[in-house]
Residue frames relative to the residue before (quaternion, step in Angstrom):
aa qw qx qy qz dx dy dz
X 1.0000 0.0000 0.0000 0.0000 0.00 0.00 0.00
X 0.3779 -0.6572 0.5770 0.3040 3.74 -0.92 0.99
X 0.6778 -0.4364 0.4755 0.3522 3.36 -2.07 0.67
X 0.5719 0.6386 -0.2966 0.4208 3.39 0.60 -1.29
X 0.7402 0.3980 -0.2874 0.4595 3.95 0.99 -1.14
X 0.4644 0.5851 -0.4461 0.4929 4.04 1.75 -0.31
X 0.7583 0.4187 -0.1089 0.4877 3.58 0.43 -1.61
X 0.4978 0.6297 -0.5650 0.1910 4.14 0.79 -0.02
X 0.3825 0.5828 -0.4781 0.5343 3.91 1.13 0.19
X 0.7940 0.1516 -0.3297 0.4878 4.44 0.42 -0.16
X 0.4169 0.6652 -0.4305 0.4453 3.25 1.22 0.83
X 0.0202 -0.8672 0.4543 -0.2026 3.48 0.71 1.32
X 0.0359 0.6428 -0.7641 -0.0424 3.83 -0.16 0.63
X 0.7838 -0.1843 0.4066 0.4317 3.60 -1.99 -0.86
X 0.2448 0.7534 -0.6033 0.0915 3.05 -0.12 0.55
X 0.4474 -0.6058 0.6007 0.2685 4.05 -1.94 -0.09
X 0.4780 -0.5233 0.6264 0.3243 3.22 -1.77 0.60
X 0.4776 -0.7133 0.4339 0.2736 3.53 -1.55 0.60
X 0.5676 0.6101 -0.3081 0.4590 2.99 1.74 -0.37
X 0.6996 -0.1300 -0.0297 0.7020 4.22 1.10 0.05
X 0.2167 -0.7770 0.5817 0.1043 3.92 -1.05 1.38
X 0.6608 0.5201 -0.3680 0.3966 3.04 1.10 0.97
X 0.4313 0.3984 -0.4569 0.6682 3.41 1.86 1.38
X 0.1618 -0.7777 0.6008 0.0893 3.34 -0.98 1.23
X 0.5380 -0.5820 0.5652 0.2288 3.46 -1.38 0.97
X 0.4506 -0.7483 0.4170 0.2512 3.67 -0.72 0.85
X 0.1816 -0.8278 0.4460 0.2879 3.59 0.03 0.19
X 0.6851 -0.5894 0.2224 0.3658 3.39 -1.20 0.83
X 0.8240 -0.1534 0.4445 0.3160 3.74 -1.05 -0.38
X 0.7187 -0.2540 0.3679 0.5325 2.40 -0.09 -2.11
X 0.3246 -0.7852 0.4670 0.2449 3.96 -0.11 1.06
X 0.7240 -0.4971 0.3428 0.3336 3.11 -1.55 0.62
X 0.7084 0.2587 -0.3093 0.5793 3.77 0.54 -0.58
X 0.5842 0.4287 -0.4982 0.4761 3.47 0.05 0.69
X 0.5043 0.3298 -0.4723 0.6434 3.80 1.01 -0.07
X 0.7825 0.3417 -0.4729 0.2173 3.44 -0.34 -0.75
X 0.4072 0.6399 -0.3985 0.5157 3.99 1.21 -0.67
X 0.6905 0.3643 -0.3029 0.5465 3.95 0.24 -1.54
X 0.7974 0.3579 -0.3779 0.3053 3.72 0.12 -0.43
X 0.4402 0.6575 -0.3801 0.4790 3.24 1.44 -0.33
X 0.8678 0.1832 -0.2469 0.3905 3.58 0.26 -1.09
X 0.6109 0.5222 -0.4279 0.4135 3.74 1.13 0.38
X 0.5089 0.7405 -0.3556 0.2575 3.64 1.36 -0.57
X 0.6462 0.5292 -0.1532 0.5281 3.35 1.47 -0.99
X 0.5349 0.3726 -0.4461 0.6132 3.87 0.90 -0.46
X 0.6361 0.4931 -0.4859 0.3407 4.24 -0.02 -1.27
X 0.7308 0.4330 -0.3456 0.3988 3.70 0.95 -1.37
X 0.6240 0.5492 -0.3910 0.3951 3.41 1.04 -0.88
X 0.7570 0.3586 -0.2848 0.4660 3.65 0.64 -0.79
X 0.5458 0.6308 -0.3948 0.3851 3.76 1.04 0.36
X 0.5641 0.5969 -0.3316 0.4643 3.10 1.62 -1.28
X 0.5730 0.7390 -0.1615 0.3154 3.04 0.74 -1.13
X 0.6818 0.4633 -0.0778 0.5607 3.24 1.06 -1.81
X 0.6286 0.5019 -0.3468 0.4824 3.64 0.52 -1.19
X 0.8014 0.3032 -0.3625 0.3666 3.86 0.29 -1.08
X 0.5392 0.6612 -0.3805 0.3567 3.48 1.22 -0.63
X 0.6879 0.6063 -0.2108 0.3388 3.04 0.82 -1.11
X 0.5592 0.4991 -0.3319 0.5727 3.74 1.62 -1.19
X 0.6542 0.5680 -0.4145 0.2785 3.30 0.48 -1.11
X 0.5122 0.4935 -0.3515 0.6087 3.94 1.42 -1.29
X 0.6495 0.5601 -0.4172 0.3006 3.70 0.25 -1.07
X 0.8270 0.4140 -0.1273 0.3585 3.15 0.48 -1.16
X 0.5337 0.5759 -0.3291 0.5246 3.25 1.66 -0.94
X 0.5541 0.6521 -0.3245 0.4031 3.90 0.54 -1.55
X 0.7462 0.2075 -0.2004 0.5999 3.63 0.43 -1.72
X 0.6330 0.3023 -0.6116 0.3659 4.06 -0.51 0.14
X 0.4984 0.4761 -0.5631 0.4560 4.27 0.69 -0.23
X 0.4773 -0.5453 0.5557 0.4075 3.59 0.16 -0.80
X 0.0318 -0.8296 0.4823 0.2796 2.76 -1.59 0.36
X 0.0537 -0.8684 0.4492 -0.2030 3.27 0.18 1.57
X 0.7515 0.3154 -0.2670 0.5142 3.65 1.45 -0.64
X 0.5952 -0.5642 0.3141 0.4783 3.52 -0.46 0.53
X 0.6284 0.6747 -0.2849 0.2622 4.01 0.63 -0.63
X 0.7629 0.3318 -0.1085 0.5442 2.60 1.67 -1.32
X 0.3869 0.5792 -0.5124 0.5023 3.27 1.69 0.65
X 0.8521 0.3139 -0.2466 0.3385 3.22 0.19 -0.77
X 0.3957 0.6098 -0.4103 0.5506 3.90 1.61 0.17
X 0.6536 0.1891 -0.3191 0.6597 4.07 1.04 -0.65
X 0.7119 0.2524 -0.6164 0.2227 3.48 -0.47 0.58
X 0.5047 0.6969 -0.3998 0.3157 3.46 1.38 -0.10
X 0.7618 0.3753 -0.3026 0.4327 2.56 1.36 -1.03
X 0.4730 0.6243 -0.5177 0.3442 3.76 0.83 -0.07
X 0.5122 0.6658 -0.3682 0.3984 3.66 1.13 -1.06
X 0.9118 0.3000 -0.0460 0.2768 2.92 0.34 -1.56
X 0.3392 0.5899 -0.4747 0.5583 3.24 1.97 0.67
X 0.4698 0.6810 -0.1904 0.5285 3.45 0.90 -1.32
X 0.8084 0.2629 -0.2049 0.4853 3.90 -0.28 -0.97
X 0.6224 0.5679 -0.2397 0.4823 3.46 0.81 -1.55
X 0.7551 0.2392 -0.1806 0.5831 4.15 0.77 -0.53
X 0.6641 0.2218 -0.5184 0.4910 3.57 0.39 0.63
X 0.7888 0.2789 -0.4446 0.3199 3.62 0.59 0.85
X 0.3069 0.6718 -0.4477 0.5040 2.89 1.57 1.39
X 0.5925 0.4639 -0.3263 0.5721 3.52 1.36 -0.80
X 0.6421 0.4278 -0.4797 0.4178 3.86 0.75 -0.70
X 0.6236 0.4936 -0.4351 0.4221 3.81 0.73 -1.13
X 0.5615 0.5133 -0.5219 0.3859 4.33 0.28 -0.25
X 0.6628 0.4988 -0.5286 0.1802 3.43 0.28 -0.52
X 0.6531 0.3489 -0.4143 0.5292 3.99 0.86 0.42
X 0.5408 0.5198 -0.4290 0.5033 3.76 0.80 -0.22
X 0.8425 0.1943 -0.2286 0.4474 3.94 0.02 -0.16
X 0.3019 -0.7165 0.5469 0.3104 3.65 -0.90 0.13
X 0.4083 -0.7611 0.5017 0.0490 2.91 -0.92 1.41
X 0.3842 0.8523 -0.2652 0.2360 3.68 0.73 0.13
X 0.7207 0.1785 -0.1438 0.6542 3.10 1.51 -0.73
X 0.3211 0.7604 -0.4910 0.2786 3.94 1.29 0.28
X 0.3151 -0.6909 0.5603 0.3307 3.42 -1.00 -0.25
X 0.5954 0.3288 -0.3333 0.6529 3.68 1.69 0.71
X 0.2103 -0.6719 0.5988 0.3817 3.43 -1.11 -0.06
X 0.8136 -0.3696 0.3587 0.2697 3.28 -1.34 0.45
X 0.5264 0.5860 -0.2615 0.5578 3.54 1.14 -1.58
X 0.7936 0.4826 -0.1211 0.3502 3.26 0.34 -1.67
X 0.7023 0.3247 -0.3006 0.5576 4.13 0.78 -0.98
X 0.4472 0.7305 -0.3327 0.3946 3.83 1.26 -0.16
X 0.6368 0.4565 -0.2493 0.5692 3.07 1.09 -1.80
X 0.4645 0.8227 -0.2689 0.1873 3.59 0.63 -1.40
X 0.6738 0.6457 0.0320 0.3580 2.31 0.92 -2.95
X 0.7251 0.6126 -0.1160 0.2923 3.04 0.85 -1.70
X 0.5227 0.7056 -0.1894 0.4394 2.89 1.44 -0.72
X 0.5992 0.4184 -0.2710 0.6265 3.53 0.98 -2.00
X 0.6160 0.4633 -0.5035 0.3902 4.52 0.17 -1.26
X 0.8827 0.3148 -0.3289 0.1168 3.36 -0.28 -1.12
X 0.4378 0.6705 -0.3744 0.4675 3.12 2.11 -0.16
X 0.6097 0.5767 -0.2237 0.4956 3.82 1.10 -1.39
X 0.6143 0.5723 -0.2558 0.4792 3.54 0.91 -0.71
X 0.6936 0.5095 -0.2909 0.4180 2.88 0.49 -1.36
X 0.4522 0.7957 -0.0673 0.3973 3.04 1.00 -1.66
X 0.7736 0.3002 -0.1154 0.5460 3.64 0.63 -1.04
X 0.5820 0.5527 -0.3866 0.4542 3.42 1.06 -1.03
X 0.7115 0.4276 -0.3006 0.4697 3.86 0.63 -1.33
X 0.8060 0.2525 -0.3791 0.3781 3.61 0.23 -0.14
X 0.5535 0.5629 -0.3656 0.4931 3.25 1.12 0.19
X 0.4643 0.5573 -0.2786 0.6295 3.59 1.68 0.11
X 0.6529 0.5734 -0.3127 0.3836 3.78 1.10 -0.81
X 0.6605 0.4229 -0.3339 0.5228 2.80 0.82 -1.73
X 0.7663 0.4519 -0.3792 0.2544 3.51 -0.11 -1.62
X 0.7471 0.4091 -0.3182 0.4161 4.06 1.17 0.11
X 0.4603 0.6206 -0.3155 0.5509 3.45 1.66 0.31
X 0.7031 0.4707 -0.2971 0.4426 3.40 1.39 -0.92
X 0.1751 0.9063 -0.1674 0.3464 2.82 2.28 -0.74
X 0.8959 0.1723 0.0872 0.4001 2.38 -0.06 -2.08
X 0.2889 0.7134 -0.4265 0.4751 3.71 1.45 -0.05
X 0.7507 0.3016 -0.2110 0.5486 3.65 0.03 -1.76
X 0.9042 0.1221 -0.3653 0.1846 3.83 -0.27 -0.56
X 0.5230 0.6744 -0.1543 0.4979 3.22 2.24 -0.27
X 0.4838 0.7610 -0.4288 -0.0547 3.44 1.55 -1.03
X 0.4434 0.7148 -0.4007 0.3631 4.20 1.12 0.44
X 0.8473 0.2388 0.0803 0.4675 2.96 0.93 -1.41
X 0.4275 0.7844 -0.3120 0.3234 3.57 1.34 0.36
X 0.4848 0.5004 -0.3171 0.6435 3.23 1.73 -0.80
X 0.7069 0.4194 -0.3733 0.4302 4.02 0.12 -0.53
X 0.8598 0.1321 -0.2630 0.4173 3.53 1.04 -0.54
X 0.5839 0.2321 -0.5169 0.5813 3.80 0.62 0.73
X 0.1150 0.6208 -0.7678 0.1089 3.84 -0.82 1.00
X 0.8364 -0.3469 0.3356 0.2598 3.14 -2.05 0.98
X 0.7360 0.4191 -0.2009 0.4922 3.57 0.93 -1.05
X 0.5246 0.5910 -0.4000 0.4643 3.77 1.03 -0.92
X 0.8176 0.4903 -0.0776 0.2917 3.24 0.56 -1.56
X 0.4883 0.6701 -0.1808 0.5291 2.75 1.67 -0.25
X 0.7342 0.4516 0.0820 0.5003 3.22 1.16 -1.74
X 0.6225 0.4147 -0.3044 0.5898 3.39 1.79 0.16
X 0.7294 0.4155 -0.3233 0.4367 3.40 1.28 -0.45
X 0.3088 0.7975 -0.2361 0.4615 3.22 1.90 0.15
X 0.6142 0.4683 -0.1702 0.6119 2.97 0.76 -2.05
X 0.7856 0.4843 -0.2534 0.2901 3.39 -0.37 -1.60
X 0.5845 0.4992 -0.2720 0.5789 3.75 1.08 -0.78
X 0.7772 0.3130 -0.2396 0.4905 3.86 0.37 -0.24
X 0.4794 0.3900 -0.4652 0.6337 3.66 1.30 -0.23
X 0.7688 0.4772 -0.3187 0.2821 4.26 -0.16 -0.54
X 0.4249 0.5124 -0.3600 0.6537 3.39 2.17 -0.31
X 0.7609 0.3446 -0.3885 0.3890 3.74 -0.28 -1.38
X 0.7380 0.3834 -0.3826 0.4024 3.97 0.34 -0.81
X 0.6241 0.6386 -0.2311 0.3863 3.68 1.09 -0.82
X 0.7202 0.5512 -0.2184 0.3602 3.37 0.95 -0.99
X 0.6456 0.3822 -0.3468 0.5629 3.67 1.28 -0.86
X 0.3300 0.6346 -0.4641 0.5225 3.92 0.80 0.60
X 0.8187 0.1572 -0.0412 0.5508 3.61 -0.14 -1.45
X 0.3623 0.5416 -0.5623 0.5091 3.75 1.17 0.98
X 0.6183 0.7658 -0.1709 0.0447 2.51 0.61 -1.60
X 0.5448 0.4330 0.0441 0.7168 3.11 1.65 -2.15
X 0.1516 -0.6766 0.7171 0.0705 3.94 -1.03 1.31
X 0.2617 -0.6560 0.6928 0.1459 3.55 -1.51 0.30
X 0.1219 0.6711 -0.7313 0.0075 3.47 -0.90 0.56
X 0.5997 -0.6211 0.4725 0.1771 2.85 -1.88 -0.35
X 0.1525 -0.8444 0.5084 0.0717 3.67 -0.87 0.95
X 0.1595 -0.6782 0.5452 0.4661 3.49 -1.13 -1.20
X 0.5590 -0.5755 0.4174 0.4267 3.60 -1.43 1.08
X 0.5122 -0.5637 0.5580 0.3295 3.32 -1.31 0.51
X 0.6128 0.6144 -0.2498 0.4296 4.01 1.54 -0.59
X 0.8152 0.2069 -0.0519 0.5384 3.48 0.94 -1.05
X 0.2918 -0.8248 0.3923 0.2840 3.12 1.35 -0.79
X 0.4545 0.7413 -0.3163 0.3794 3.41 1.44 0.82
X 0.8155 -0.3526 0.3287 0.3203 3.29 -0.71 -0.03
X 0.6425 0.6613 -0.3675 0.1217 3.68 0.14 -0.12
X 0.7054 -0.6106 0.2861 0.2184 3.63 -1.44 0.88
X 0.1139 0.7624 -0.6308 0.0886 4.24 0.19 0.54
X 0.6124 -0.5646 0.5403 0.1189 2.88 -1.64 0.19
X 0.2545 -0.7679 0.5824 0.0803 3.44 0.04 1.53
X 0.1551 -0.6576 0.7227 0.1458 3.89 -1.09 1.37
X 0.5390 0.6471 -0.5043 0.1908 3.16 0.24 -0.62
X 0.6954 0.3172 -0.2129 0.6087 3.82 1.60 -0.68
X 0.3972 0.6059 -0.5570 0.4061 3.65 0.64 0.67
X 0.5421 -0.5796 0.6035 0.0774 2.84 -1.41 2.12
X 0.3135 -0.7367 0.5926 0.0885 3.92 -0.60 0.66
X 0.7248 0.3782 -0.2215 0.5316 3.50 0.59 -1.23
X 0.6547 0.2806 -0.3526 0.6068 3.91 0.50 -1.13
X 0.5862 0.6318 -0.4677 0.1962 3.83 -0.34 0.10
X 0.6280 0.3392 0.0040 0.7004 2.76 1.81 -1.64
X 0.6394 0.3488 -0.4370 0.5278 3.58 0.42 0.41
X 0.4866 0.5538 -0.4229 0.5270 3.85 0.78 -0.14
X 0.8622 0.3748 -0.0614 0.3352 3.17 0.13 -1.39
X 0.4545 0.6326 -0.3958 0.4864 3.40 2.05 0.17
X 0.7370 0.4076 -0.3202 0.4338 2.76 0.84 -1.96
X 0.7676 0.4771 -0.3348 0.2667 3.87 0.38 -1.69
X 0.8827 0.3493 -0.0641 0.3077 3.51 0.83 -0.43
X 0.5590 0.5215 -0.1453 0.6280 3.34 1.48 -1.29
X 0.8932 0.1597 -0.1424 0.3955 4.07 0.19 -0.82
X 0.4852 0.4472 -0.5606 0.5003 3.25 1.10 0.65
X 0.6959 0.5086 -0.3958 0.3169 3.60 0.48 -1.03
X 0.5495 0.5894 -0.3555 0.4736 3.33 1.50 -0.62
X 0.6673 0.5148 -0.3358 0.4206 3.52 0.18 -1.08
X 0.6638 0.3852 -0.2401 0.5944 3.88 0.60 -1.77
X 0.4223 0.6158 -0.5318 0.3996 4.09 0.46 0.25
X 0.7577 0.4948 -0.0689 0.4199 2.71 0.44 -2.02
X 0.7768 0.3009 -0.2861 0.4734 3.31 0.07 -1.30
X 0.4463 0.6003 -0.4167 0.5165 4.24 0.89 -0.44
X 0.7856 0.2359 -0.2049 0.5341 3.62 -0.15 -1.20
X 0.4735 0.4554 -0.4213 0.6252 4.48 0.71 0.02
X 0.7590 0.2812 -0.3096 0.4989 4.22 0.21 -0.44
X 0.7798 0.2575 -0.3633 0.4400 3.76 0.60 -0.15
X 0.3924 0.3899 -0.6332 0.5414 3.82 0.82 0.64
X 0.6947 0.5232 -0.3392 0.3585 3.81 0.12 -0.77
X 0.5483 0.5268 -0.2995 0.5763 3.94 1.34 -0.76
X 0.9014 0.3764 -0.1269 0.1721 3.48 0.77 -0.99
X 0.5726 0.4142 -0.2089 0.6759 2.79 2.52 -0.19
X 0.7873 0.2323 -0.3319 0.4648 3.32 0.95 0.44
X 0.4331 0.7259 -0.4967 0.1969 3.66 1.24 0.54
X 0.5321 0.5813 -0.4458 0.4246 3.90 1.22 -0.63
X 0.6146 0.7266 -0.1431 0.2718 3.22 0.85 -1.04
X 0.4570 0.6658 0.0282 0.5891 2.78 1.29 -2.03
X 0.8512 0.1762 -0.1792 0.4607 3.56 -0.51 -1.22
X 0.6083 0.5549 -0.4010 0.4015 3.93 0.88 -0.65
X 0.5966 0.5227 -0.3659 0.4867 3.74 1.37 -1.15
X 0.6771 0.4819 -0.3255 0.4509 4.00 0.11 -1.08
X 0.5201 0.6014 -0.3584 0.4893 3.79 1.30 -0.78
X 0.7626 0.4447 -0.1691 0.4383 3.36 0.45 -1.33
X 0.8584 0.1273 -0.1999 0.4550 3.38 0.71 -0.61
X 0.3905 0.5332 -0.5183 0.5428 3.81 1.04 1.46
X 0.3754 -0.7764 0.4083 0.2993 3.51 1.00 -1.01
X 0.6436 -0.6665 0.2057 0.3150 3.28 -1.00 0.69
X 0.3946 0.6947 -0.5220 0.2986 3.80 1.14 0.26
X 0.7721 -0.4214 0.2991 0.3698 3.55 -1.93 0.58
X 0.6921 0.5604 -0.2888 0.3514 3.22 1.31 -1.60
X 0.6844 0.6268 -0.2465 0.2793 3.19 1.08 -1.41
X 0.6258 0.4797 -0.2515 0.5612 3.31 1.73 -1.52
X 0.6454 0.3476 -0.5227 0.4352 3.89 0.14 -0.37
X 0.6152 0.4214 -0.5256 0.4094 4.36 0.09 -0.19
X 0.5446 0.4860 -0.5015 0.4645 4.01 1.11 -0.42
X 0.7174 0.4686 -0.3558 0.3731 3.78 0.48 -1.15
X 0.5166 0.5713 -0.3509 0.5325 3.43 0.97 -0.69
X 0.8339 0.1738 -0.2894 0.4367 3.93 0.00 -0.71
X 0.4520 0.6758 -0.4271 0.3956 3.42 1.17 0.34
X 0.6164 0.5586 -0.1881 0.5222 3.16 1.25 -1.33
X 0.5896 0.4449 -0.4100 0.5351 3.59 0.93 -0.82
X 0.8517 0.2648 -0.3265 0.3128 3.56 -0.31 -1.08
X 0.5331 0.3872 -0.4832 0.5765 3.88 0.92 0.33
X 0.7401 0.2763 -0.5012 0.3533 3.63 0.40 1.09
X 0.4628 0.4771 -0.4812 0.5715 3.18 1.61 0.28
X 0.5278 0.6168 -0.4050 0.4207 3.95 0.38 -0.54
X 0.6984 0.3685 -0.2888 0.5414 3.84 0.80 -1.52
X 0.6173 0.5491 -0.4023 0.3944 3.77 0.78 -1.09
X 0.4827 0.5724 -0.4550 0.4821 4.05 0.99 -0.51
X 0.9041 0.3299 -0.1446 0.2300 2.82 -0.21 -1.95
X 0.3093 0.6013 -0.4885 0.5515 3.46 1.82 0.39
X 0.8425 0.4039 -0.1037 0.3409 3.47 -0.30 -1.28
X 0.4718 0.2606 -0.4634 0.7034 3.88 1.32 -0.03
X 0.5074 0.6415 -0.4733 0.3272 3.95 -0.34 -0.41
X 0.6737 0.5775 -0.0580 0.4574 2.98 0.92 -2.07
X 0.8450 0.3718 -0.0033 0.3844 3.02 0.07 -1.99
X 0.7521 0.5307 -0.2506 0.2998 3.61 1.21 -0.61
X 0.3431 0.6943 -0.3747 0.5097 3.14 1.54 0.60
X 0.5226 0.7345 -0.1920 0.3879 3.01 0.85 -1.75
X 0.8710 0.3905 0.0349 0.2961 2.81 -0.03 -2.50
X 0.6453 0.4759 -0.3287 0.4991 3.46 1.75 -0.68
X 0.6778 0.5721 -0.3395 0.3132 3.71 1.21 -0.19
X 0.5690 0.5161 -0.2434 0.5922 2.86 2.08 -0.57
X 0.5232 0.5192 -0.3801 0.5587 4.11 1.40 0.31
X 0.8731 0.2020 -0.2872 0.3384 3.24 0.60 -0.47
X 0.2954 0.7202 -0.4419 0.4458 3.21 1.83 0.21
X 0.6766 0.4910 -0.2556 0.4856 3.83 0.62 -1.56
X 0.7415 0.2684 -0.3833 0.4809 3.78 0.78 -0.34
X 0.9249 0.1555 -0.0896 0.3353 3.26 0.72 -0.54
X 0.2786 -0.9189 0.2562 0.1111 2.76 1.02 2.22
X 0.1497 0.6869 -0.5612 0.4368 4.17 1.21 0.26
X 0.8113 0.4981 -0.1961 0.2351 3.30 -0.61 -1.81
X 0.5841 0.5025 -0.4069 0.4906 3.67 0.65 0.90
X 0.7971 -0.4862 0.2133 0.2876 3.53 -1.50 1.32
X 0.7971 0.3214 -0.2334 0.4549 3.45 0.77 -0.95
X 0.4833 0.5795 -0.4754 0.4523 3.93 0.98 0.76
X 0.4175 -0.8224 0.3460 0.1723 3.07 -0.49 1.69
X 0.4576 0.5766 -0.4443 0.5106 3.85 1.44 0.37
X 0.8402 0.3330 -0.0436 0.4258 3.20 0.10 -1.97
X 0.1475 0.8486 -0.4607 0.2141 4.30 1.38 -0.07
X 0.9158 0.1159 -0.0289 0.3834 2.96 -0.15 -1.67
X 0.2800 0.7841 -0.4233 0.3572 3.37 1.67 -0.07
X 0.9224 0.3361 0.0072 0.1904 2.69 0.61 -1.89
X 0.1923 0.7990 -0.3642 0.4382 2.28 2.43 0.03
X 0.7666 0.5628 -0.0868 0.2967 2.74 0.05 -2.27
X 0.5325 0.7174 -0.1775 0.4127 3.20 1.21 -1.22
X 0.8041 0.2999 -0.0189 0.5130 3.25 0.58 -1.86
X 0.6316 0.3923 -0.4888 0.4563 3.82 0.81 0.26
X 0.5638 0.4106 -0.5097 0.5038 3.81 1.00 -0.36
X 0.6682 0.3000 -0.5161 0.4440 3.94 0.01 -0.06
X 0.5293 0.4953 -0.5564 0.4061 3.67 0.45 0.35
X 0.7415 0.3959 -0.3111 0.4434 3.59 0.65 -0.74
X 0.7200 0.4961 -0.3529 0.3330 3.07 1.04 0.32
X 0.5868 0.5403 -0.3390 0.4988 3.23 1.72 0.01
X 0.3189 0.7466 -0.4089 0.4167 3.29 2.24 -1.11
X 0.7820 0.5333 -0.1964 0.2559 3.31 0.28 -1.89
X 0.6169 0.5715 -0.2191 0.4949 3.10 1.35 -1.56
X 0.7995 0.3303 -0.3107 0.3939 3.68 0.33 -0.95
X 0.6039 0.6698 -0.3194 0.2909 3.86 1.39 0.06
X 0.6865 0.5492 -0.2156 0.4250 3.15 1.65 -1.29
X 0.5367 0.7195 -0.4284 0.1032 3.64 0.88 -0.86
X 0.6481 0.6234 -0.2492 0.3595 3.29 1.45 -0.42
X 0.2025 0.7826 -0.3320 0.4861 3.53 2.21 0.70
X 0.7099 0.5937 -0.0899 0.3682 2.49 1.04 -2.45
X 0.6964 0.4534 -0.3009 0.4678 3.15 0.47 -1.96
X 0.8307 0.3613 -0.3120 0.2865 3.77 0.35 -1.12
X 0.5695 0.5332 -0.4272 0.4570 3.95 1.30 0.13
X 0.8045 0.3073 -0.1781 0.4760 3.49 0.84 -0.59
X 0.5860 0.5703 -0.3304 0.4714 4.00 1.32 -0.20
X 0.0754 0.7870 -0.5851 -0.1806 3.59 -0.17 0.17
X 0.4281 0.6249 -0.4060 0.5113 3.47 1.63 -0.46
X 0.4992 0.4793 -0.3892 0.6080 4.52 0.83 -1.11
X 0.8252 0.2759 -0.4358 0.2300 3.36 -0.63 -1.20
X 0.7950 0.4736 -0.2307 0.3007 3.36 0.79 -0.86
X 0.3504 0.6637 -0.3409 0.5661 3.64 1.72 0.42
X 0.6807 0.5082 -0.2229 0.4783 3.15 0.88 -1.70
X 0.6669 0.4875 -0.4126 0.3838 3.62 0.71 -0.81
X 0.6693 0.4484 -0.3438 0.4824 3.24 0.77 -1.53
X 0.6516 0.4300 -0.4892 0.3887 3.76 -0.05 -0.23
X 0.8980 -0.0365 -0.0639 0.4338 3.30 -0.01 -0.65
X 0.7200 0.3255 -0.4836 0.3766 3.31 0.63 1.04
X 0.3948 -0.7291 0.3773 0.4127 3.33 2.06 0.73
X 0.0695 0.8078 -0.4500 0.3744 3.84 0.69 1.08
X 0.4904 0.6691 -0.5581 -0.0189 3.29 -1.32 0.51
X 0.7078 -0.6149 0.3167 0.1438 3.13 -1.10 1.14
């Protein structure tokens, strides 16, 4: 039996009350078997471009910690990139729920999806703040370039991602209270299995969890991110000519300018990955705030938004997969780690 034949009760065309057929019942947006068809044919690209994301990501992982991780950059490039293994594989578990039959599980799919969502939006979040670090450390490089080593040390940086990991549990957690699980039996097999009971879902702490842990940081690190890479870009010629002038004009002096040049045209590409990524996201969560309709359980706008919210998954998927392009056009220090690791290489 198809899902579509469990769920044919939110399958709503035009339809008439029995009590007068001459008030019609709006029909949805977008009907249930049309989400399920749209999810069918996008589930396989999300998994294909997770797989993808998950190995890329060890690869940064592993490169990052054989460089060391002693300068603050490459602290924060391996936690980015842990994040974004991390994000990139809890929305690989959401993208299975049309790739596997769920029928004989002891969860449905719908259900370990919703779950899932939980570990993304925390992992997400997660990316936005340290992708906010780097891009204000580099920040500080161009207008600070004295006193930057005194304020982003190894330990600071540490001690923000600390902070930040325990502010995203305490706001995050009365969220995934929020949603009880009990137990039923499938109407298919007639077994046992575990779903998620709305009927005890906390509305207000759900959506207020999920403002504070997810929706307004990503908004803020939006902002300030996309405010640091108009700022990288109208003041990077600049930038590199001042530090010229006051290092001086010797070989040694000009190869430590090319060197931080090279850094900040990879912190520049690492932005413009992440507003790319992140600005989908951020425009659904703008017009949601004006136009409070726009959310999963309205019986117009439901599956829209369904729909809605897995293409911004494939777009952050995307964002958190490629960075390792980055690392390898602009790192020559990456490429050559990378060799010795896995091609037993050395320069």
């Amino acid at each position: 039996m198809e899902r579509s034949d469990r769920d044919e009760a939110t399958t709503s065309l035009i339809s008439y009350s029995q009590e007068n057929t001459m008030i019609p019942r709006v029909s949805p947006l977008m009907t249930h078997d049309e989400f399920l068809r749209f999810l069918k044919s996008i589930s396989p690209i999300e998994v294909a471009i997770c797989t993808f994301g998950i190995f890329s990501n060890i690869i940064n992982i592993l490169v990052f910690y054989k460089m060391g991780l002693s300068s603050t950059s490459n602290i924060s490039l391996f936690l980015l990139a842990i994040a974004d293994a991390c994000n990139v594989s809890a929305i690989m578990v959401i993208s299975l729920q049309e790739v596997f039959d769920d029928s004989h599980l002891p969860m449905r799919m719908e259900d370990v999806a919703l779950l899932a969502s939980h570990a993304f939006y925390f992992f997400s979040a997660m990316c936005s703040w340290i992708t906010t670090i780097i891009s204000v450390e580099r920040s500080c490089c161009i207008i600070y370039p004295m006193k930057v080593k005194q304020i982003f040390t190894p330990r600071n940086i540490y001690a923000l991602m600390t902070g930040m990991v325990i502010y995203q549990i305490a706001t995050g957690l009365p969220k995934s209270l929020a949603t009880g699980l009990t137990t039923t039996k499938s109407p298919l097999t007639n077994q046992t299995i575990t779903i998620f009971d709305f009927t005890k879902l906390d509305l207000f702490m759900y959506t207020t969890s999920q403002f504070i842990s997810f929706s307004l940081p990503n908004l803020i690190c939006f902002i300030i991110v996309l405010m640091g890479t108009i700022f990288f870009i109208v003041n990077f010629k600049q930038s590199r000519q001042l530090r010229k002038t006051m290092s001086g004009s010797g070989e040694k002096s000009d190869k430590m300018s090319d060197k931080d040049a090279r850094l900040i045209r990879l912190v520049i590409f690492i932005c413009i990955i992440y507003i790319v990524g992140t600005a989908p996201n951020t425009g659904v969560f703008v017009v949601q705030a004006a136009y409070p309709p726009l959310n999963r359980t309205d019986l117009y706008f439901g599956n829209f938004y369904h729909a809605l919210n897995i293409v911004t998954n494939c777009f952050q998927a995307t964002a958190s997969s490629v960075n390792i392009f980055v690392y390898f056009r602009m790192g020559s220090k990456f490429k050559e780690t990378f060799k010795e690791i896995f091609l037993c290489r050395t320069s």
